[in-house]
C-alpha positions, -999 to 999 in steps of 0.1 A, spaced: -253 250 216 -279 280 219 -268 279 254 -230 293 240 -245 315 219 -267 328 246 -231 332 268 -212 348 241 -240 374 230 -240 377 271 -205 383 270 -209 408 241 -232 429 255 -214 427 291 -181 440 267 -203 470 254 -217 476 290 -181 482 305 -173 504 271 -204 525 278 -191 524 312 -158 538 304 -167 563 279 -188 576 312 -165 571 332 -139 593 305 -169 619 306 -170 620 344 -133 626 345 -134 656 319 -164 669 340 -145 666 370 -116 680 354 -138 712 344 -150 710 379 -114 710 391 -103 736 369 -130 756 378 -122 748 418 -87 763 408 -98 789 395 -118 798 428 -93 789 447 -72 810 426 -90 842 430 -99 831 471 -62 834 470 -55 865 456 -86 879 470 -67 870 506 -39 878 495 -22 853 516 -26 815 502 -35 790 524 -9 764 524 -33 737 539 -61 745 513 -35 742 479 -20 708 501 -63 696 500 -63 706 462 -34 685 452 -47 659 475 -80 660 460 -63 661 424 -38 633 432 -70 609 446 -86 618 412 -59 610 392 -55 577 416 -90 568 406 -94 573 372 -60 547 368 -80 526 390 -109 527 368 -90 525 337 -69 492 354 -105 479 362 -118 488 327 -92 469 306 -91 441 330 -128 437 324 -121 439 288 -93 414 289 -118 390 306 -146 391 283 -120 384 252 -103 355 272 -141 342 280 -153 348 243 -120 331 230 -127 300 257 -167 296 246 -150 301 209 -129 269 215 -152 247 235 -178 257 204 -155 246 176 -148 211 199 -188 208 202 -193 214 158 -159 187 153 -179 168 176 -213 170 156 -194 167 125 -179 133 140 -210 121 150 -229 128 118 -201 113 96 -208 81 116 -246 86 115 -242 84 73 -218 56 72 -239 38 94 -271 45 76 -248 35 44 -245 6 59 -274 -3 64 -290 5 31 -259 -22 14 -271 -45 41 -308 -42 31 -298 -44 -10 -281 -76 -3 -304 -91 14 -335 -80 -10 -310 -95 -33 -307 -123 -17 -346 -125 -14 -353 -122 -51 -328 -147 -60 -347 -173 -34 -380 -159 -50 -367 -171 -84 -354 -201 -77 -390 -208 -61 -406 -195 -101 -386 -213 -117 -392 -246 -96 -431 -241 -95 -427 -240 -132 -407 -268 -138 -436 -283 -116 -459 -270 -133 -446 -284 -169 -445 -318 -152 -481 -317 -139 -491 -305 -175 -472 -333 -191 -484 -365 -167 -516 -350 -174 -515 -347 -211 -503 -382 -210 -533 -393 -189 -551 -375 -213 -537 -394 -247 -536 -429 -223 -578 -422 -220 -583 -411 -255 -562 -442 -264 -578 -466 -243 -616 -453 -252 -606 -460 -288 -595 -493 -283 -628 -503 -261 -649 -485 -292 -631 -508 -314 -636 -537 -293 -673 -528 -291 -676 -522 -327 -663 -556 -334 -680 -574 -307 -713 -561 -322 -705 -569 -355 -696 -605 -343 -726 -605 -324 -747 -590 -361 -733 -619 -379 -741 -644 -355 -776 -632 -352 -776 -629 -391 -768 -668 -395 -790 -680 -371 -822 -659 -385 -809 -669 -415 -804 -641 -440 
């Protein structure tokens, strides 16, 4: 892209080159003019001063005025054909630079539907992620509340159970105390 703008500043100043050109060229002509008309006027006063005119001579000055006049259309042809040129150039490089921004526009419109894309993607699977993350909570809870109840039962079953063997115990030794009382005789 800096490349075209490179070509169309070139373009620019290659358009004021052949103006600068032409305005010289226009000064040229007026100083050839005053050159002429100051050749005519020599040739002018040659003439009277001979006071014959040389045919051949006026033929070389019309000549020489023709040829001018034959190159300054020349130049001007060649002056506004240049100029044509560097507007059909600048008006091509135009074109081919608003195809190259529609391009870049195209691109980056797919670019941000693409990264759109992928951003939805990546919330629905995070979403996706979370729910599987919960699912896991709430199972290692319910697991949790299971463990907590066997072992709260285990718990109850043991207090239970060392109850019952105190009892047992209390009555075995107060069998055993009233045994041993009747046979020592209290």
């Amino acid at each position: 892209m800096t490349s075209d703008v490179e070509t169309l500043v070139e373009s620019y100043d290659r358009f004021h080159e052949l103006e600068a050109e032409n305005r010289t060229l226009k000064d040229t002509i007026v100083s050839l003019r005053h050159e002429l008309e100051a050749m005519k006027f020599e040739t002018d006063d040659a003439v009277q001063q001979a006071a014959a005119g040389s045919a051949s001579e006026l033929a070389q000055v019309k000549a020489t005025v023709v040829s001018l006049r034959d190159e300054l259309e020349r130049l001007k042809f060649e002056n506004e054909d240049a100029i044509q040129q560097a507007v059909s150039e600048a008006n091509s490089e135009t074109a081919q630079l608003k195809l190259t921004v529609g391009s870049l526009r195209d691109e980056m419109e797919k670019l941000r539907f693409d990264k759109e894309e992928s951003v939805q993607q990546a919330i629905s699977e995070s979403a996706n992620e979370l729910g599987q993350l919960k699912d896991t909570i709430q199972s290692l809870r319910d697991e949790l509340e299971r463990v907590k109840f066997n072992y709260e039962d285990q718990i109850q079953e043991m207090e239970r159970a060392g109850r019952d063997e105190k009892t047992h115990l209390q009555q075995t030794i107060a069998t055993l105390r009233d045994e041993l009382e009747a046979k020592h005789g209290k």
